[in-house]
CHARMM internal coordinates of N, CA and C (Angstrom, degrees):
IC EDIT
DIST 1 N 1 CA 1.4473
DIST 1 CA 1 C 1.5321
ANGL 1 N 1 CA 1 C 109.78
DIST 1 C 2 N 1.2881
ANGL 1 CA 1 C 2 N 108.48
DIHE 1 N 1 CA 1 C 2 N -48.16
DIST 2 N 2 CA 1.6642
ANGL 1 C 2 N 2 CA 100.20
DIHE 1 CA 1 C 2 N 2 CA 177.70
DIST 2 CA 2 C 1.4592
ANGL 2 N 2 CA 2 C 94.20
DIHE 1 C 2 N 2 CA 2 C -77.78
DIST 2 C 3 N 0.9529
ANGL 2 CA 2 C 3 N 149.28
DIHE 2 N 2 CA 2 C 3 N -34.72
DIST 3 N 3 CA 1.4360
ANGL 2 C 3 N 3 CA 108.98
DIHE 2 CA 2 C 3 N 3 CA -176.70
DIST 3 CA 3 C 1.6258
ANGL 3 N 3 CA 3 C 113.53
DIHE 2 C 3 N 3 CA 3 C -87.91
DIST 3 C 4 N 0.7264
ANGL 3 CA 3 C 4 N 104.82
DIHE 3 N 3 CA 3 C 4 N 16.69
DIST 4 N 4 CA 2.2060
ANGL 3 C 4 N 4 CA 99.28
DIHE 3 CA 3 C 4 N 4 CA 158.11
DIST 4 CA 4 C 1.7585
ANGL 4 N 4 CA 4 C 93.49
DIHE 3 C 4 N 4 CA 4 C -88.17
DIST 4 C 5 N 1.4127
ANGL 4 CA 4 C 5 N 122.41
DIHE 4 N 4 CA 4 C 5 N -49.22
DIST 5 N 5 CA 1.5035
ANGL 4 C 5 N 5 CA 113.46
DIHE 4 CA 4 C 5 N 5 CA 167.97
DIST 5 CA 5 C 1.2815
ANGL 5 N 5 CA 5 C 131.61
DIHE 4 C 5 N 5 CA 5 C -44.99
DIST 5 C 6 N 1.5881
ANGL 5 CA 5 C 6 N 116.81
DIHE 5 N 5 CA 5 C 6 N -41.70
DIST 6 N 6 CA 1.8044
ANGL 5 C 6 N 6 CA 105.69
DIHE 5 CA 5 C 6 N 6 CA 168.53
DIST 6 CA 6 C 1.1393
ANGL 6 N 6 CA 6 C 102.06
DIHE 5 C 6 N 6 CA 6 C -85.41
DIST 6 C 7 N 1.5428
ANGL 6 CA 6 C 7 N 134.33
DIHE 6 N 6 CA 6 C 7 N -14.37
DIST 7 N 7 CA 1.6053
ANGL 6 C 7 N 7 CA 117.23
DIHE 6 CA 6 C 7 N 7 CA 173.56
DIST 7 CA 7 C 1.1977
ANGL 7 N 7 CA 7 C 109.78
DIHE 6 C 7 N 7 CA 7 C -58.52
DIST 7 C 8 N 1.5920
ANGL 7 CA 7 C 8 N 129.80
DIHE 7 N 7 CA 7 C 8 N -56.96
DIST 8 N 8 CA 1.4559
ANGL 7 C 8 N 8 CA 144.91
DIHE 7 CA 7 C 8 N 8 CA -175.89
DIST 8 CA 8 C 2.0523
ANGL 8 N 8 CA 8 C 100.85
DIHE 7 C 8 N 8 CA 8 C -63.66
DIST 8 C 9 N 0.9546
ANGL 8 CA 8 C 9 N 116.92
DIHE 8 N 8 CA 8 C 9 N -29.06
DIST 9 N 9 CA 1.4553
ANGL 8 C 9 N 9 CA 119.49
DIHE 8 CA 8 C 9 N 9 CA 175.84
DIST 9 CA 9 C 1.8899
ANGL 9 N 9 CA 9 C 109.43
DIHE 8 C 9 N 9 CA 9 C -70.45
DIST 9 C 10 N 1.4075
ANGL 9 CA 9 C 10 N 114.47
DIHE 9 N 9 CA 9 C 10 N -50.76
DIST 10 N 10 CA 1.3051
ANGL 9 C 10 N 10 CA 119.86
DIHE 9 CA 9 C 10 N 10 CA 173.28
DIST 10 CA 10 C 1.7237
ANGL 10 N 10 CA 10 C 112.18
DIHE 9 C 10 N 10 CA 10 C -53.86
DIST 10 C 11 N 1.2650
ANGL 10 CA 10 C 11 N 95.07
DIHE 10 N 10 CA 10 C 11 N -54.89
DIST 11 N 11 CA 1.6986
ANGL 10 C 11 N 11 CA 104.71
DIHE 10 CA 10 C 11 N 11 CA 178.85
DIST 11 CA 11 C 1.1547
ANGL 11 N 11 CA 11 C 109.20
DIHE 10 C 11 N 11 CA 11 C -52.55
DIST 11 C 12 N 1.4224
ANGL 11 CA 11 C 12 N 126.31
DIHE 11 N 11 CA 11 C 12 N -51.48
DIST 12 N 12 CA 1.3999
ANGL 11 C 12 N 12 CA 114.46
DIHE 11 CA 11 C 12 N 12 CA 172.61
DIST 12 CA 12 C 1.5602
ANGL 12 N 12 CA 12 C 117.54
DIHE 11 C 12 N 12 CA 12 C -67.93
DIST 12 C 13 N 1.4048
ANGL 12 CA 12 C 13 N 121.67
DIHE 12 N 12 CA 12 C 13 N -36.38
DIST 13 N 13 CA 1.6632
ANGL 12 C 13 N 13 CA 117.15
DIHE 12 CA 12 C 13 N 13 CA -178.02
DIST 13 CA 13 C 1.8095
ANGL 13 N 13 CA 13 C 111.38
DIHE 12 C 13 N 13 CA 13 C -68.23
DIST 13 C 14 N 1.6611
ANGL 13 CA 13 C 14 N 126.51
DIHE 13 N 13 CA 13 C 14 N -23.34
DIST 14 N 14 CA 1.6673
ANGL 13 C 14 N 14 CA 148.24
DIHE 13 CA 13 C 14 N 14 CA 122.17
DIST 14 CA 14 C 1.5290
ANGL 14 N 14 CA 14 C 106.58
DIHE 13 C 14 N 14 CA 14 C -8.00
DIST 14 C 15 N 1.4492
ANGL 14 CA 14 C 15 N 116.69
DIHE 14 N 14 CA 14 C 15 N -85.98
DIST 15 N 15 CA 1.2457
ANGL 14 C 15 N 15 CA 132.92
DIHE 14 CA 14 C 15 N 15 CA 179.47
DIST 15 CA 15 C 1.7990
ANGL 15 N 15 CA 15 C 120.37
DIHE 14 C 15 N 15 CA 15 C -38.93
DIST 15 C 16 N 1.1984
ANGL 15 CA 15 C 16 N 84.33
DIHE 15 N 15 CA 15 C 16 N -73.40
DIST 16 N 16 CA 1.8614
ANGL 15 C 16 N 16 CA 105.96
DIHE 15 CA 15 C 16 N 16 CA 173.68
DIST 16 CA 16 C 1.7047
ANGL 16 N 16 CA 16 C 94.61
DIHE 15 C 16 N 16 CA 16 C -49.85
DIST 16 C 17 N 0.9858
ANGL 16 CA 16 C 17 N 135.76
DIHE 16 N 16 CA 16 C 17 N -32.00
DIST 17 N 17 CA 1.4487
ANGL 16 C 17 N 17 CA 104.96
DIHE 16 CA 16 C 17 N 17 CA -179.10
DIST 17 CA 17 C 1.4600
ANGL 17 N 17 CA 17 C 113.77
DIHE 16 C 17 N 17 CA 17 C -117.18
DIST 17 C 18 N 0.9142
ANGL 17 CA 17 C 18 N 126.78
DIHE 17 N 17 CA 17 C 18 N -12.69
DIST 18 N 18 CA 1.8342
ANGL 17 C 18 N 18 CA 129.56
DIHE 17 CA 17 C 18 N 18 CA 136.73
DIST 18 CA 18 C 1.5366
ANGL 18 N 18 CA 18 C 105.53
DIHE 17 C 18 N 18 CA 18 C -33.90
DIST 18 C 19 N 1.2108
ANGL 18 CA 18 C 19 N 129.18
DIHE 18 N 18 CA 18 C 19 N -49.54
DIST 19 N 19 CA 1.9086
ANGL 18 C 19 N 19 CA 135.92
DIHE 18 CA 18 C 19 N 19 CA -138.75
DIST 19 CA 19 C 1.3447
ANGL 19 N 19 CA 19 C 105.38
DIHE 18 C 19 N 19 CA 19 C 56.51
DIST 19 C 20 N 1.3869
ANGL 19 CA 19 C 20 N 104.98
DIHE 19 N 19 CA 19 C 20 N 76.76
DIST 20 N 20 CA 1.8172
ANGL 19 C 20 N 20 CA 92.59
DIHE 19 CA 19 C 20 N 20 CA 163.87
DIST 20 CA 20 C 1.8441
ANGL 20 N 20 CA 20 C 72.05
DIHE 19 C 20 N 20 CA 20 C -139.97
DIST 20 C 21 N 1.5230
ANGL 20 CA 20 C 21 N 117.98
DIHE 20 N 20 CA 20 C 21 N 93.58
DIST 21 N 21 CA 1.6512
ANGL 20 C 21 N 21 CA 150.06
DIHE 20 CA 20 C 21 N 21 CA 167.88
DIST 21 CA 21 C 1.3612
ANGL 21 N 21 CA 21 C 101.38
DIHE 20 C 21 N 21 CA 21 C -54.68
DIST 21 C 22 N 1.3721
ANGL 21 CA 21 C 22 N 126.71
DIHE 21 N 21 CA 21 C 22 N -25.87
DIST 22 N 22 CA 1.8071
ANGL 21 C 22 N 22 CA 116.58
DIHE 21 CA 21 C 22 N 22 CA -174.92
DIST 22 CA 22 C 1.3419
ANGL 22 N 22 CA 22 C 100.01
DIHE 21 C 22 N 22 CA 22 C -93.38
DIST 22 C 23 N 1.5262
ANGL 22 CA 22 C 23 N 137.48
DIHE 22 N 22 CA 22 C 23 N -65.50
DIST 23 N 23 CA 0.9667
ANGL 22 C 23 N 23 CA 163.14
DIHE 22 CA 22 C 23 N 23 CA 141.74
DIST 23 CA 23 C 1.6745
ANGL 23 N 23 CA 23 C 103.72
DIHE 22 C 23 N 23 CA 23 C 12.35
DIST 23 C 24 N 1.2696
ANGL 23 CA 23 C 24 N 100.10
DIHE 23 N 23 CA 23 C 24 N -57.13
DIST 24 N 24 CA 1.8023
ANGL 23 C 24 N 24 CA 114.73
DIHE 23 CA 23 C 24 N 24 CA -158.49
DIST 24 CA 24 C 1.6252
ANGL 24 N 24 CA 24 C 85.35
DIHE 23 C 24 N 24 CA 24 C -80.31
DIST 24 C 25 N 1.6409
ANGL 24 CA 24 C 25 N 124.29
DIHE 24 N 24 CA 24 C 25 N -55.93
DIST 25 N 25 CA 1.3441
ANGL 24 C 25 N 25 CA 112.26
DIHE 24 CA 24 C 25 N 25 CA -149.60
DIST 25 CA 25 C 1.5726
ANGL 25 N 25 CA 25 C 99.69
DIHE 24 C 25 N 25 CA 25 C -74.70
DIST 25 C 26 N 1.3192
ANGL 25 CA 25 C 26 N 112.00
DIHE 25 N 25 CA 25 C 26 N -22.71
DIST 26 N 26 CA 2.0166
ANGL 25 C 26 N 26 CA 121.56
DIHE 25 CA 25 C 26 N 26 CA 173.75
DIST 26 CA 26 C 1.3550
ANGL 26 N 26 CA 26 C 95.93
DIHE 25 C 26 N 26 CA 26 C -47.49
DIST 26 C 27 N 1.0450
ANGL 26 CA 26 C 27 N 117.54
DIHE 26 N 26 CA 26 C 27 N -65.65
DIST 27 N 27 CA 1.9871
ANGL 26 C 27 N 27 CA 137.15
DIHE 26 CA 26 C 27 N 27 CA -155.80
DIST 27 CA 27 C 1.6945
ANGL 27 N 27 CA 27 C 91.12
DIHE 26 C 27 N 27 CA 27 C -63.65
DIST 27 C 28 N 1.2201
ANGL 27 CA 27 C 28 N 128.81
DIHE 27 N 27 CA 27 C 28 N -40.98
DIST 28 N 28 CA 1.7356
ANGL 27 C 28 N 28 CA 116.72
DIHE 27 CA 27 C 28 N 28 CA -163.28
DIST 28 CA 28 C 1.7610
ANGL 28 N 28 CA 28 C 99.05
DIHE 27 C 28 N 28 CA 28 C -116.31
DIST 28 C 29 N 1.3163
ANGL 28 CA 28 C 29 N 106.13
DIHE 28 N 28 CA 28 C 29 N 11.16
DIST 29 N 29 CA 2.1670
ANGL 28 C 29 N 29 CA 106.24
DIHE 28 CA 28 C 29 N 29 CA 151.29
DIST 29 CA 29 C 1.3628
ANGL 29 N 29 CA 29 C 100.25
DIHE 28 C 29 N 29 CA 29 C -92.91
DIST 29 C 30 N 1.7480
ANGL 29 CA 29 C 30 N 113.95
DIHE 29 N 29 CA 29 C 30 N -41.01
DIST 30 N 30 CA 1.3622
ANGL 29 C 30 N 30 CA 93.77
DIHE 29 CA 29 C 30 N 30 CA -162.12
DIST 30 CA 30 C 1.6173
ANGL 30 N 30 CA 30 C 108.63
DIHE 29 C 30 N 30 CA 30 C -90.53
DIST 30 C 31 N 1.0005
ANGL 30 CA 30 C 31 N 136.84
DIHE 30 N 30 CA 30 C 31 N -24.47
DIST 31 N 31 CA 1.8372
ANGL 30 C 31 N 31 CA 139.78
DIHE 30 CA 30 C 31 N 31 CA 128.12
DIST 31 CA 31 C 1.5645
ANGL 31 N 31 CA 31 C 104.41
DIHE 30 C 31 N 31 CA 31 C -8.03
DIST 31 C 32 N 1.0301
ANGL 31 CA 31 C 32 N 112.69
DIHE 31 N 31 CA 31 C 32 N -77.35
DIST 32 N 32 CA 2.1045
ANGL 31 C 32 N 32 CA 125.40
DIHE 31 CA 31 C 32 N 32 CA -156.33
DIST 32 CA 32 C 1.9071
ANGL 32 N 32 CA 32 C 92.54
DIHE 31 C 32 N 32 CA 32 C -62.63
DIST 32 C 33 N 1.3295
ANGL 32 CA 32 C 33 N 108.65
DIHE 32 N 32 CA 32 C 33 N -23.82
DIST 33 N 33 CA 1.8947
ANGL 32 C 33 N 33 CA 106.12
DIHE 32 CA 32 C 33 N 33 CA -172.73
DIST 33 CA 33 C 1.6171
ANGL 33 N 33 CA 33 C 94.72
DIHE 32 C 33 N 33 CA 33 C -89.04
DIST 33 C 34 N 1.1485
ANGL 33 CA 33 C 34 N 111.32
DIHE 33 N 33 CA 33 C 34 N -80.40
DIST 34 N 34 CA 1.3169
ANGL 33 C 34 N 34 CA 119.03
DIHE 33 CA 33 C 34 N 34 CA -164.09
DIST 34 CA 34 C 1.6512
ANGL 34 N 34 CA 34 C 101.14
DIHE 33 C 34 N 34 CA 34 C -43.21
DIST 34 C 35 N 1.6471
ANGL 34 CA 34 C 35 N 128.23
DIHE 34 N 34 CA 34 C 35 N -36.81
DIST 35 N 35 CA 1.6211
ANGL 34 C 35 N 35 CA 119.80
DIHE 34 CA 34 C 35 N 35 CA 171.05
DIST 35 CA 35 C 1.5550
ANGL 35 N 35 CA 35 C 93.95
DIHE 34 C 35 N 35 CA 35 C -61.75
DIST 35 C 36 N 1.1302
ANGL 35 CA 35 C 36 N 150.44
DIHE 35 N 35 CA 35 C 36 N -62.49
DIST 36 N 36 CA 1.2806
ANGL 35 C 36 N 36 CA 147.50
DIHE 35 CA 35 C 36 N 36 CA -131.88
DIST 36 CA 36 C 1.7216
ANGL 36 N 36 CA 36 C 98.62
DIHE 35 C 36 N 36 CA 36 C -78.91
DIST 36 C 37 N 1.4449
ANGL 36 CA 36 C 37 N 107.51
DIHE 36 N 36 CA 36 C 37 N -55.60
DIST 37 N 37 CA 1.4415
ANGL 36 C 37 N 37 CA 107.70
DIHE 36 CA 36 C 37 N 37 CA 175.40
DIST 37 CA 37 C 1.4681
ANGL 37 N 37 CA 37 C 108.61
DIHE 36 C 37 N 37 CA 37 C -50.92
DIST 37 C 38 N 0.9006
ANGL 37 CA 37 C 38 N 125.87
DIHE 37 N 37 CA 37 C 38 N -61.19
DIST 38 N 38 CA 2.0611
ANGL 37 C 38 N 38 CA 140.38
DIHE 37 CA 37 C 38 N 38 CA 176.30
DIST 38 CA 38 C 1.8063
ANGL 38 N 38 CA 38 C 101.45
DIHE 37 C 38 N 38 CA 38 C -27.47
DIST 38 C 39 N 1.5468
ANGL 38 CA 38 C 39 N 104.84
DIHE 38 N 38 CA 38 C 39 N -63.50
DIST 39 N 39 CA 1.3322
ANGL 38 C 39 N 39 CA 92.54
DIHE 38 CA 38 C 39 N 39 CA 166.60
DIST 39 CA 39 C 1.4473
ANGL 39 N 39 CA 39 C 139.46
DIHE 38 C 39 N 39 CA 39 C -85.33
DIST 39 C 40 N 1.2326
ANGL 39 CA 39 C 40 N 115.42
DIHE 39 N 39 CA 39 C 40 N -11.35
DIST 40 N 40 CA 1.6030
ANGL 39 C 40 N 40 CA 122.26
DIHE 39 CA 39 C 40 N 40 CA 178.06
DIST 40 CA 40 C 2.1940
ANGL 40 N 40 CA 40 C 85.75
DIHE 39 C 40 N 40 CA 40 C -74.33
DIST 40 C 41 N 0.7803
ANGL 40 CA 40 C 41 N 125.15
DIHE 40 N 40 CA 40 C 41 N -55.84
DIST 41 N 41 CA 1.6943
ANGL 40 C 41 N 41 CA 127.41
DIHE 40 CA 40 C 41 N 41 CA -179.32
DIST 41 CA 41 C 1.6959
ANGL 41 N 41 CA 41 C 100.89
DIHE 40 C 41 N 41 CA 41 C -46.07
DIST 41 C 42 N 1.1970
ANGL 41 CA 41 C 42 N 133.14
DIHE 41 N 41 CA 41 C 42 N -44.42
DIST 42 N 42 CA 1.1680
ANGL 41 C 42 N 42 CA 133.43
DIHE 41 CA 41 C 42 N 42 CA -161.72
DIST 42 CA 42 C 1.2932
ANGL 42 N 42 CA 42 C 91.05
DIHE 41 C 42 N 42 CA 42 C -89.63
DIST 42 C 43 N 1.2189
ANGL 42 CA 42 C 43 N 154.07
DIHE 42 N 42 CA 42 C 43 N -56.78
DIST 43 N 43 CA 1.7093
ANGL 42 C 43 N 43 CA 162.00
DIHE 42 CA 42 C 43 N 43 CA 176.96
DIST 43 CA 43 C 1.3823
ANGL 43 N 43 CA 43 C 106.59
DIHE 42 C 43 N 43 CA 43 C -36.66
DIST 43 C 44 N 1.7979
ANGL 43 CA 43 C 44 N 105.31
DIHE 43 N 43 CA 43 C 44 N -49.01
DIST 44 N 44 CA 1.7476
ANGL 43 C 44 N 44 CA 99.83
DIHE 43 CA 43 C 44 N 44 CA -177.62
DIST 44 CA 44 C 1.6712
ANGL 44 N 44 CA 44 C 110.23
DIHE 43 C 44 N 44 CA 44 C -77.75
DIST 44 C 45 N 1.6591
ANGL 44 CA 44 C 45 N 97.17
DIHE 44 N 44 CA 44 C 45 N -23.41
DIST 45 N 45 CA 1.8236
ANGL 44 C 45 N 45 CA 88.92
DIHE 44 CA 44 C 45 N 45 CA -170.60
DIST 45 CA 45 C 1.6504
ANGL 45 N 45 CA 45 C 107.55
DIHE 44 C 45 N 45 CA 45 C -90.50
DIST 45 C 46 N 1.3254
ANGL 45 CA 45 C 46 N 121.97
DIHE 45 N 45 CA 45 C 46 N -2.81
DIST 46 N 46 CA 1.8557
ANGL 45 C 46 N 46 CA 138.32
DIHE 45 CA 45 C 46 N 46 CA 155.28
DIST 46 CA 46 C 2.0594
ANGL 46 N 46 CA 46 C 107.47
DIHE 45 C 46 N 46 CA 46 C -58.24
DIST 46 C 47 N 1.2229
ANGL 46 CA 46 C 47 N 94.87
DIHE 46 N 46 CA 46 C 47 N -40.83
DIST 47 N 47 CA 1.5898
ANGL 46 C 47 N 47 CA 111.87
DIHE 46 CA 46 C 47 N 47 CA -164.86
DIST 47 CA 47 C 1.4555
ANGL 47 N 47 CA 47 C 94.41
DIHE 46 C 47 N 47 CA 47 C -86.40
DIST 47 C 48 N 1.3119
ANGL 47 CA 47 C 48 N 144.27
DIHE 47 N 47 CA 47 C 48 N -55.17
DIST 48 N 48 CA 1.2135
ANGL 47 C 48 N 48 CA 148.20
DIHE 47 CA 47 C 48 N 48 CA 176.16
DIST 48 CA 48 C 1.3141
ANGL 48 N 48 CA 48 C 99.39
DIHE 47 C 48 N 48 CA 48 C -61.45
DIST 48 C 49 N 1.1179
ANGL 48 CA 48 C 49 N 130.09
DIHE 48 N 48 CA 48 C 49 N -87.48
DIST 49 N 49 CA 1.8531
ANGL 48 C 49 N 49 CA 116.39
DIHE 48 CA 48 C 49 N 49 CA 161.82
DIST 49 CA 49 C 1.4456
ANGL 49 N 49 CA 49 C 128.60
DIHE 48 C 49 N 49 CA 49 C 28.97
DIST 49 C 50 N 1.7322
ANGL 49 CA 49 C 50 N 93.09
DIHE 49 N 49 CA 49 C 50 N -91.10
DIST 50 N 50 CA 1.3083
ANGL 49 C 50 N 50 CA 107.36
DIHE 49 CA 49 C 50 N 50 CA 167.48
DIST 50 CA 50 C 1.6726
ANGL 50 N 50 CA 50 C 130.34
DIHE 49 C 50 N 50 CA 50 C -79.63
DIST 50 C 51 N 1.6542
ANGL 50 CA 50 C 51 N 111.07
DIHE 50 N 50 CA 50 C 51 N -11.11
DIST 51 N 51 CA 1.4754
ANGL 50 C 51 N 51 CA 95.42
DIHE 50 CA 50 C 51 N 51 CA 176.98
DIST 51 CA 51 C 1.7336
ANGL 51 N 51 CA 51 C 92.79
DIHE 50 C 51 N 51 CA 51 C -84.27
DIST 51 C 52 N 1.5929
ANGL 51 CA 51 C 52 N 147.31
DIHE 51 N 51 CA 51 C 52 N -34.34
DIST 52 N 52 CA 1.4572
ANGL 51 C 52 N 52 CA 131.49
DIHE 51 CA 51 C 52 N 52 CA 167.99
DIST 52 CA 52 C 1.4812
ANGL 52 N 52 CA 52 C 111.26
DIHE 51 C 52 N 52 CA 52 C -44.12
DIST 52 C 53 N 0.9442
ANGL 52 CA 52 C 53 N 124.38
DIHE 52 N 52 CA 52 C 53 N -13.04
DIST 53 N 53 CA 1.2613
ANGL 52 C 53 N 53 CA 128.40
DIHE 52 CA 52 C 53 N 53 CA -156.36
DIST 53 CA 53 C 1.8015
ANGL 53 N 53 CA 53 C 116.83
DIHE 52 C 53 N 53 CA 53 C 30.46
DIST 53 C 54 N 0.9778
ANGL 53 CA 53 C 54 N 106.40
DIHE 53 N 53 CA 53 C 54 N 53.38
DIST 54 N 54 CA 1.2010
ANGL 53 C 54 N 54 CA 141.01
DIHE 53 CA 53 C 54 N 54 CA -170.70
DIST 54 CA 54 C 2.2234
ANGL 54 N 54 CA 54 C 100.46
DIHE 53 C 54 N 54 CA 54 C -48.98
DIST 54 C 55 N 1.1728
ANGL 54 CA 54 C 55 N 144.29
DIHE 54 N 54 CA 54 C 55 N 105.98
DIST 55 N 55 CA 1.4998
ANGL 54 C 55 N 55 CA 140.02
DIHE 54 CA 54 C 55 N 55 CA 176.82
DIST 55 CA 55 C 1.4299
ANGL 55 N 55 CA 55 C 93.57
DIHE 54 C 55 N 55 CA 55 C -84.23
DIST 55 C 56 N 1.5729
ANGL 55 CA 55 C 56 N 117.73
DIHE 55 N 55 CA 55 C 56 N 120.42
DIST 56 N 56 CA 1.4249
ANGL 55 C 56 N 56 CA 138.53
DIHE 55 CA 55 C 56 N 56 CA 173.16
DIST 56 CA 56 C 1.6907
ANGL 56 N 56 CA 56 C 105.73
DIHE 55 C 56 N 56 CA 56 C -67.38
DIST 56 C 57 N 1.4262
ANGL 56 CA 56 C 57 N 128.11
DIHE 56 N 56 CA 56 C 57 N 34.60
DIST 57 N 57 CA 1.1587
ANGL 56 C 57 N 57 CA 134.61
DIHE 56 CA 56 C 57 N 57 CA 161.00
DIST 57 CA 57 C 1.7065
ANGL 57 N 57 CA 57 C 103.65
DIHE 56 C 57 N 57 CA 57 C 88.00
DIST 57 C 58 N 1.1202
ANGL 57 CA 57 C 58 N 90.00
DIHE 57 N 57 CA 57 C 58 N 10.69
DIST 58 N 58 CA 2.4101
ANGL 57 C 58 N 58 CA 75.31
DIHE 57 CA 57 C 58 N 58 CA 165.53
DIST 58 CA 58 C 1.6113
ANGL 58 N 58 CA 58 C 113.71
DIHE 57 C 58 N 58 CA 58 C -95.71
END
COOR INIT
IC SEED 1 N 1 CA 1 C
IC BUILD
């Protein structure tokens, strides 16, 4: 998941220095979602974690 985010982050930092301004701001919404989803996913599976109370194998 984060890396479709620095893929879409490069494409836009690509864009921005070409000047193609639509292109770049597409590439760093769809970057800023796919990071945001990545961590809201990692927060619920931290929270599930600890409410199983899950022993990391010791």
């Amino acid at each position: 998941m984060f890396g479709w985010a620095i893929t879409f982050l490069i494409i836009a930092l690509i864009a921005a220095v070409l000047g193609f301004g639509g292109i770049a701001g597409t590439a760093v919404g769809i970057a800023k979602l796919i990071f945001l989803v990545a961590l809201v996913l990692f927060a619920i599976s931290a929270v599930a974690g600890i409410v199983r109370g899950r022993n990391p194998g010791i």
